[in-house]
C-alpha positions as a Python dict, from the first residue, in 0.01 Angstrom:
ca = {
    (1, 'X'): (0, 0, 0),
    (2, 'X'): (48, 228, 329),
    (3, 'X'): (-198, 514, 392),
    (4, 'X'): (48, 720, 507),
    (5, 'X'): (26, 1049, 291),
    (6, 'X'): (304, 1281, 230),
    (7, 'X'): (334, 1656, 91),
    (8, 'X'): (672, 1726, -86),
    (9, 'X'): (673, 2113, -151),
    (10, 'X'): (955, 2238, -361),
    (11, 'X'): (1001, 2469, -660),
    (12, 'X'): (1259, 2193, -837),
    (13, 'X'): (1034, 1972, -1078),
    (14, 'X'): (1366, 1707, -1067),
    (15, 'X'): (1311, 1747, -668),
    (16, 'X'): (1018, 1668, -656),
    (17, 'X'): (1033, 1351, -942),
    (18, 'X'): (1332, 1226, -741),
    (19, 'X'): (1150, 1223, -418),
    (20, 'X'): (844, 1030, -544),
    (21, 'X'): (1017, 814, -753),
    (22, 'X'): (1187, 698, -384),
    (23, 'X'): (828, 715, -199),
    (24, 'X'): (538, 638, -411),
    (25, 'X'): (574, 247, -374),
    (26, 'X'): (469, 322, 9),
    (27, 'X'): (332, 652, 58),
    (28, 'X'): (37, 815, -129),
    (29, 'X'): (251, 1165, -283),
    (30, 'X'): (121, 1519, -332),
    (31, 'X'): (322, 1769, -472),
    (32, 'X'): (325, 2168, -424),
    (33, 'X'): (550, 2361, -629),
    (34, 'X'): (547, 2673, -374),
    (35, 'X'): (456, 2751, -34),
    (36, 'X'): (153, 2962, -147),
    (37, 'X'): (61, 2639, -325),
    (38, 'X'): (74, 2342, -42),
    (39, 'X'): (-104, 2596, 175),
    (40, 'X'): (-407, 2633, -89),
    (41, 'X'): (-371, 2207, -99),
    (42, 'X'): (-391, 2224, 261),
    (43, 'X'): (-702, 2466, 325),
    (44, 'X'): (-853, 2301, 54),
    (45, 'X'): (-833, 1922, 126),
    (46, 'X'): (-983, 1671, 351),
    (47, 'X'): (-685, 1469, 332),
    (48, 'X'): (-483, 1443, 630),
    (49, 'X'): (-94, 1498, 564),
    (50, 'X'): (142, 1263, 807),
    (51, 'X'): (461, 1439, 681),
    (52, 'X'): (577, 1751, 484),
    (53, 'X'): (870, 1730, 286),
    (54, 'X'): (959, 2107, 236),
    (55, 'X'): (1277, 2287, 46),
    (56, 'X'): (1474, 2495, 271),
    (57, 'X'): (1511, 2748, 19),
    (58, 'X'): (1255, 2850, -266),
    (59, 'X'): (1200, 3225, -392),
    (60, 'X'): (852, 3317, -195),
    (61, 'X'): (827, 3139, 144),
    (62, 'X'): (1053, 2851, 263),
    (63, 'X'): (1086, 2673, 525),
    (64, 'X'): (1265, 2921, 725),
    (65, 'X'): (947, 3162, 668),
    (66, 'X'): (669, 2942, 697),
    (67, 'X'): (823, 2751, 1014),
    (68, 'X'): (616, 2836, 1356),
    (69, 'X'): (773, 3067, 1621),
}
């Protein structure tokens, strides 16, 4: 199994079921339901994320909010 670790953040429980149905064969999968949520995951883990898989559009902060200037 690759190490490789990715964080797929979307409100859409299907989404997110979809998604690691796809990846978890080679990837070790988190899941965050919100924004608010992956960055708790974040500030609270020692794991180190290679990729975030975020939803463009979800009711609190998307990707279009939480992107960097």
């Amino acid at each position: 199994m690759n190490s490789k670790k990715i964080l797929i953040i979307s409100d859409s429980v299907i989404d997110r079921m979809v998604i690691r149905e796809y990846l978890d064969q080679n990837y070790v999968i988190y899941e965050a339901s919100s924004g608010n949520d992956a960055l708790d995951f974040l500030h609270s883990s020692d794991e180190s994320i290679d990729l975030i898989l975020i939803d463009i559009s979800m009711p609190t902060m998307n990707a279009k909010i939480g992107r960097a200037s």
